[in-house]
C-alpha positions as CSV (number, residue, x, y, z in Angstrom):
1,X,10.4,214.8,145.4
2,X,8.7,215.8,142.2
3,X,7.2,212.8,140.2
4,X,9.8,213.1,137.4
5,X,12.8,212.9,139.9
6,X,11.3,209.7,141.5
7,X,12.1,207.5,138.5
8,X,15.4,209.0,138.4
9,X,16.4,208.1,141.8
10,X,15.3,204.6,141.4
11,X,17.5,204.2,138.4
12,X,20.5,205.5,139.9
13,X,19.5,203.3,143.2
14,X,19.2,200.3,140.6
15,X,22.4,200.9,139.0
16,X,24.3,201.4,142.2
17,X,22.8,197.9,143.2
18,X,24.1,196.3,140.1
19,X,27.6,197.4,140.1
20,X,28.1,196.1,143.6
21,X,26.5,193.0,142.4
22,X,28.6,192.8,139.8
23,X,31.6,193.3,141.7
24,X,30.8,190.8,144.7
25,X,30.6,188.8,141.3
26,X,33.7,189.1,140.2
27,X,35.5,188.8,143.8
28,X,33.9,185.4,144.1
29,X,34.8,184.6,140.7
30,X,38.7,185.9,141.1
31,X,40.0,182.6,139.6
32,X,38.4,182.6,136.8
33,X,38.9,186.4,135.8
34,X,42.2,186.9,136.4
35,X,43.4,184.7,133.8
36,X,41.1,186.1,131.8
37,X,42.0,189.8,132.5
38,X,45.6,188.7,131.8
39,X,44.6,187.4,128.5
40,X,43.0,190.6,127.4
41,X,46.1,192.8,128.2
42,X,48.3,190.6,126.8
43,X,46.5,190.6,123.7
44,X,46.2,194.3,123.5
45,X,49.7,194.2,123.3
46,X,50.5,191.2,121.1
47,X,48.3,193.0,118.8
48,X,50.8,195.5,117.9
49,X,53.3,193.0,116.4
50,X,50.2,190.7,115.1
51,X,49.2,193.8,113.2
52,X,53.3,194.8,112.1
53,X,53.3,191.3,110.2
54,X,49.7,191.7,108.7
55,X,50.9,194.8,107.0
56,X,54.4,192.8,105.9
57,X,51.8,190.5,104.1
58,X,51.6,187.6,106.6
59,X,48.3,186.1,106.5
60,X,46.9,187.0,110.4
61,X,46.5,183.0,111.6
62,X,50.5,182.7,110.7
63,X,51.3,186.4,112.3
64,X,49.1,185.4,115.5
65,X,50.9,181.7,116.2
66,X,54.5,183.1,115.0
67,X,53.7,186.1,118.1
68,X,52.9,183.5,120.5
69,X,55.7,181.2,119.5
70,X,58.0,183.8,120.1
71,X,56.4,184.8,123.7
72,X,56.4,181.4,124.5
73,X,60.1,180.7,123.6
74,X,60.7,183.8,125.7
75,X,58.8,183.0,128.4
76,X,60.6,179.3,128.9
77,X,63.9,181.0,128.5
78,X,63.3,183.6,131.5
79,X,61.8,180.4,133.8
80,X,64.3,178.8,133.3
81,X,66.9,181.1,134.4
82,X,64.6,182.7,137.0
83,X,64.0,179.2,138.2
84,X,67.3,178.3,139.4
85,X,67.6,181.9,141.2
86,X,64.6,181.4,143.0
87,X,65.3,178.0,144.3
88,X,68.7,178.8,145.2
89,X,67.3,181.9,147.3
90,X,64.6,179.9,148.9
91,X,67.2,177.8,150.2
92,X,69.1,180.9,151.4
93,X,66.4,182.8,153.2
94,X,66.3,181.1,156.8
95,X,70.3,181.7,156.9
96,X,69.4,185.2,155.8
97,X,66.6,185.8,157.8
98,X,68.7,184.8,161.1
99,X,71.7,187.1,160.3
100,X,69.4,189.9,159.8
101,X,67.7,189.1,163.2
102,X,70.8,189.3,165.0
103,X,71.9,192.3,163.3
104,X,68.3,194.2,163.9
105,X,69.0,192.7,167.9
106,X,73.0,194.3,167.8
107,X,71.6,197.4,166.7
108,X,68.8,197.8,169.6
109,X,71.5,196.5,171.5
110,X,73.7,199.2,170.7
111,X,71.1,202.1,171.2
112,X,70.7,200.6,174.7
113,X,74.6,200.6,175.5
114,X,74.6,204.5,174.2
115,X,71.9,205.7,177.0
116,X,68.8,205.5,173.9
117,X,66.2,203.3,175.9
118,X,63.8,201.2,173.9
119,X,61.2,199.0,174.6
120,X,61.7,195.3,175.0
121,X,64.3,193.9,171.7
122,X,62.5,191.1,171.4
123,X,58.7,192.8,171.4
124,X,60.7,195.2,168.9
125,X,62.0,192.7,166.6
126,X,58.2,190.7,166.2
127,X,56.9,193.9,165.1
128,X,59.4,195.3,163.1
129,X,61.3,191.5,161.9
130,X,63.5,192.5,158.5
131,X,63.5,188.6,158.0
132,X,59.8,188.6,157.3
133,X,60.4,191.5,154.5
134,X,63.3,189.4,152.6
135,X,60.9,186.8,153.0
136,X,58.4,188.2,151.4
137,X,60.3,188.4,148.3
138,X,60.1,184.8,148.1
139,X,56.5,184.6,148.2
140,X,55.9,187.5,145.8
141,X,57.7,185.0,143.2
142,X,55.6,181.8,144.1
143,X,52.7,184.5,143.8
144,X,53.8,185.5,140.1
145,X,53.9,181.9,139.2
146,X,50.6,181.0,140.7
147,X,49.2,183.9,138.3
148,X,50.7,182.1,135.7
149,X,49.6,178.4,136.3
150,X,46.7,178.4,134.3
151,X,49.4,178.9,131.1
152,X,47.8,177.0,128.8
153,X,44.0,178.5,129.3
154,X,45.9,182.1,129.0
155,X,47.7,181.3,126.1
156,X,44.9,179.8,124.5
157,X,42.4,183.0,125.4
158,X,45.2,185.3,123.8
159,X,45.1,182.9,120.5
160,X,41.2,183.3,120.0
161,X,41.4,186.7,121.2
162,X,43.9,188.0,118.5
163,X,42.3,185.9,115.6
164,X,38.8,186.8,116.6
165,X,40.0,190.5,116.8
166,X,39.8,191.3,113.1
167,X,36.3,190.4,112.7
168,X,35.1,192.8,115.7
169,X,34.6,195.6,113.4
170,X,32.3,193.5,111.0
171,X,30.4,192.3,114.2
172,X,29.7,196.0,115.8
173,X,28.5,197.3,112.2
174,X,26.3,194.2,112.2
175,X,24.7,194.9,115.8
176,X,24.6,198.8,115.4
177,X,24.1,199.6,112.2
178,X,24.8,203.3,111.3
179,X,25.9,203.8,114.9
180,X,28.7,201.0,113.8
181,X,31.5,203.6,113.4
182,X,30.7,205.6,116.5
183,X,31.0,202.6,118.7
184,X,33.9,201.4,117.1
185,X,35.8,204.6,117.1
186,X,35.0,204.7,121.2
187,X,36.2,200.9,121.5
188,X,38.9,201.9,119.4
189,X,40.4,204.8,121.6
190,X,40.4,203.0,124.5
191,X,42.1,199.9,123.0
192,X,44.8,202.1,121.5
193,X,45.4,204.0,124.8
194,X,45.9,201.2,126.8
195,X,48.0,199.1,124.5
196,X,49.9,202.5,124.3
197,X,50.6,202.2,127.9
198,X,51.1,198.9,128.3
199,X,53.7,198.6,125.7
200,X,55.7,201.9,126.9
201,X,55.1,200.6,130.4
202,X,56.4,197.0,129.5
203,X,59.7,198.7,127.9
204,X,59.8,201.6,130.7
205,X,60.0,198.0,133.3
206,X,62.7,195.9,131.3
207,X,64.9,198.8,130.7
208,X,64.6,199.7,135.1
209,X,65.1,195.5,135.5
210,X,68.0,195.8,133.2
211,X,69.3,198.2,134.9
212,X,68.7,196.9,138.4
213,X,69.9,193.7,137.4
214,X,73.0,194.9,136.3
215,X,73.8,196.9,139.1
216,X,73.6,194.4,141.7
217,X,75.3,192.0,139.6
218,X,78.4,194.7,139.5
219,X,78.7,195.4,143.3
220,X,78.8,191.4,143.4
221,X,75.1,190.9,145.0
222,X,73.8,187.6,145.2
223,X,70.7,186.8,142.6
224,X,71.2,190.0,140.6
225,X,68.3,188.2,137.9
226,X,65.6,187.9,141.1
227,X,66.5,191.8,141.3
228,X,65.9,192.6,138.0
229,X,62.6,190.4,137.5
230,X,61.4,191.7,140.9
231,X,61.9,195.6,139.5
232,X,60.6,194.8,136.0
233,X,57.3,193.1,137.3
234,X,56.4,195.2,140.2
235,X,57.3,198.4,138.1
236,X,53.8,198.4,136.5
237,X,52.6,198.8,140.5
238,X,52.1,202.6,140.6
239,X,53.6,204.3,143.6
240,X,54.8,201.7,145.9
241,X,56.3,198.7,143.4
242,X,59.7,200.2,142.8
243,X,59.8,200.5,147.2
244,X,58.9,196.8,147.5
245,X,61.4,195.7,145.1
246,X,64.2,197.6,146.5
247,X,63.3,196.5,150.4
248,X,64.6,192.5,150.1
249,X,67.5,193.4,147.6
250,X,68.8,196.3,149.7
251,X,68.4,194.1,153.1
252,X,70.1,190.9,151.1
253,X,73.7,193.3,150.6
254,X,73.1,194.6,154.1
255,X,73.6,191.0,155.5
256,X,76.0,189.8,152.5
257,X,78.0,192.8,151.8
258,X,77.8,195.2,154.3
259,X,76.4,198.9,155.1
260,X,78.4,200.5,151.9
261,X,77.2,197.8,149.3
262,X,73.8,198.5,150.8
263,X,74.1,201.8,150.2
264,X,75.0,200.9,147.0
265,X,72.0,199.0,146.1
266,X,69.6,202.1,147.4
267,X,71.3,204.3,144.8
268,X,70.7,201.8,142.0
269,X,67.2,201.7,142.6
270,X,66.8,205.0,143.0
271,X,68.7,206.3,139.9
272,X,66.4,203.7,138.1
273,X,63.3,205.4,138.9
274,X,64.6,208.4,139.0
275,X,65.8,208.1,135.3
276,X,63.6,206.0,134.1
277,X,60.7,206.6,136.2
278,X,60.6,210.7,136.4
279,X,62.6,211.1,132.9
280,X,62.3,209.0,130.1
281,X,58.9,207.5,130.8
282,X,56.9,211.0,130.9
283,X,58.8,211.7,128.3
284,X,57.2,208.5,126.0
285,X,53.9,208.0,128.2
286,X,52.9,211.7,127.7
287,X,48.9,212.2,128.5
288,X,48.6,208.1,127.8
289,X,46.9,207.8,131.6
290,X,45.3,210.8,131.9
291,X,44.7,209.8,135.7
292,X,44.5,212.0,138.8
293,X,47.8,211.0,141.1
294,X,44.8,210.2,143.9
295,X,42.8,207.9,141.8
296,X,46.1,206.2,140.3
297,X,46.8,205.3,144.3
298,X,42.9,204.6,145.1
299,X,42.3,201.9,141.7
300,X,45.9,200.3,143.1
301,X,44.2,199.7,146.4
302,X,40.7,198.9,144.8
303,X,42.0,196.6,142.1
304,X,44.6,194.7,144.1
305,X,41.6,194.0,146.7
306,X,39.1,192.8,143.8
307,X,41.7,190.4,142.0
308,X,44.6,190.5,144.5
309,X,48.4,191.2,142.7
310,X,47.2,191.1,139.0
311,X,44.8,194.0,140.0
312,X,47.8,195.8,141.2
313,X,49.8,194.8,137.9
314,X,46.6,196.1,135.8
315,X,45.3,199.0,138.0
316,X,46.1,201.8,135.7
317,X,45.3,200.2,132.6
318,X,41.9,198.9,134.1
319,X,41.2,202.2,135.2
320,X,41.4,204.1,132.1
321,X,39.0,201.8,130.7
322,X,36.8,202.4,133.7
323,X,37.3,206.2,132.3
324,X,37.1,205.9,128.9
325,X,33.5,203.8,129.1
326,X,32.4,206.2,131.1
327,X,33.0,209.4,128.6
328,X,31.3,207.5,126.3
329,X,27.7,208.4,128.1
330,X,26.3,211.7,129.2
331,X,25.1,209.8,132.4
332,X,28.5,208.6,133.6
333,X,30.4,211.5,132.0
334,X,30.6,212.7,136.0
335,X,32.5,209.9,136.4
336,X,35.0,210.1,133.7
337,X,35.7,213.6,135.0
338,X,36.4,212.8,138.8
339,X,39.2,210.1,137.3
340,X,40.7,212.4,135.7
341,X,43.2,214.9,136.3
342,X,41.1,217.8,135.3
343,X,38.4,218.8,133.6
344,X,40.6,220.4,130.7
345,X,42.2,217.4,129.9
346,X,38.7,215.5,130.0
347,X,37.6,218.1,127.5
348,X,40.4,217.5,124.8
């Protein structure tokens, strides 16, 4: 090793050692940063109407607390009819889960009777227990609200966020002088990318929980608003949301409804992300991630094991920042590249 290299290799050695400092950090300190993390996405995209009344001629305090009255109004509105869904479901699921035991046993049973041997039913069913899967519905909901307990510290983050936003510019000039406009034009792409995707993302999910909602309510399912929250919140989980939302809704009309309705339901779900999903969201989201599909599945397993089912929700958008930062320096630039989906896009 030649006596210019040795310095080198300590500083990446240093800087390896302080990113997996920092994120042991931020494991440990997963209560207080997803409510945080939550609060900066939200803002990013209660900027956009913050901004759409600034330029109406609404002084920004007024535009920021008439934004988060609305949310809020919204917000209680959807508890409040979610509520009564959820509790009514929870109440449900034991008389569920047993009809959907003794349907999964009929069904072994009924392999055994046509000469198909199988192991033990019972060893069967306590690997493979549908129950357990409708259940887990149920405690995807009480995990969405536990994200949400710390409302008032959210809501509070987002109101200092939005009204401290407009001064940021004035701040970076201050601390970087003639580099000012450089740094804020980086901090500025990535801001606009992400609220990009989060707002197409956010109408991309209510239009698929709309539609999910809808459709179960037509073929007569039970809780057709639990289905439609379920698709429109796990819809910003790449790859596998849309799957988990479908499993308790399409096992629910199995037990309820029968074998048709479930079919039913399985074509619901899958025109929704087939028409919404692989047609009209490309269409809108364009380049917006600009995300390998393999690093898109690999920051959804990363993320959701650093801050557990907001790091899911937030993956991509978390990601790109992780990208964008790193484009911003010659030294990470490698980095930038690997995330993304080629080096020709990297270069535009």
């Amino acid at each position: 090793m030649t006596p210019g290299q040795q310095p080198r290799t300590q500083n990446r050695v240093l800087t390896i050692a302080g990113l997996l400092f920092i994120l042991a950090w931020m494991r440990y300190a997963q209560g207080l940063m997803v409510p945080f993390l939550l609060a900066l996405f939200l803002a990013a995209i209660a900027a956009t109407p913050v901004n759409w009344l600034k330029i109406k001629g609404l002084p920004v305090p007024l535009a920021v607390i008439l934004v988060l009255l609305v949310s809020i109004a919204v917000g209680v509105f959807v508890a409040l009819i979610l509520g009564a869904s959820v509790d009514e479901f929870s109440q449900s699921l034991p008389a569920y889960q047993t009809r959907l035991k003794e349907l999964s046993g009929g069904i072994i049973n009924w392999l055994a009777s046509h000469g198909i041997k199988a192991p033990e039913s019972q060893g069967i069913l306590d690997v493979i227990d549908p129950g357990k899967a409708m259940g887990f519905a149920n405690s995807l909901i009480s995990s969405l609200g536990g994200v949400f307990s710390n409302v008032f510290l959210i809501l509070f983050t987002v109101l200092f966020m939005l009204l401290e936003a407009w001064s940021f510019p004035q701040k970076i000039n201050a601390i970087y002088g003639n580099r000012g406009g450089e740094v804020l034009n980086r901090v500025g792409d990535v801001i606009k990318s992400t609220r990009q995707y989060l707002s197409i993302k956010a109408l991309m999910s209510l239009a698929t929980g709309i539609l999910v909602g809808s459709g179960t309510a037509v073929i007569g399912l039970d809780f057709p608003i639990l289905w439609g929250f379920l698709a429109f919140a796990l819809n910003f989980i790449p790859n596998i949301g849309s799957i988990i939302a479908a499993v308790p809704a399409v096992l629910l009309s199995l037990v309820q409804l029968g074998s048709m309705a479930a079919l039913g339901v399985i074509l619901i779900f899958l025109t929704a992300n087939i028409v919404i999903g692989n047609i009209v969201e490309p269409r809108y989201m364009g380049e917006k991630v600009g995300l390998s599909t393999l690093v898109v599945f690999l920051s959804l397993v990363f993320w959701g094991w650093l801050f557990g089912l907001v790091g899911m929700l937030l993956s991509v958008p978390l990601t790109m920042t992780v990208k964008f930062a790193s484009l911003a320096s010659d030294e990470t630039r490698w980095l930038g590249i690997l995330l993304g989906p080629g080096s020709e896009t990297v270069e535009e």
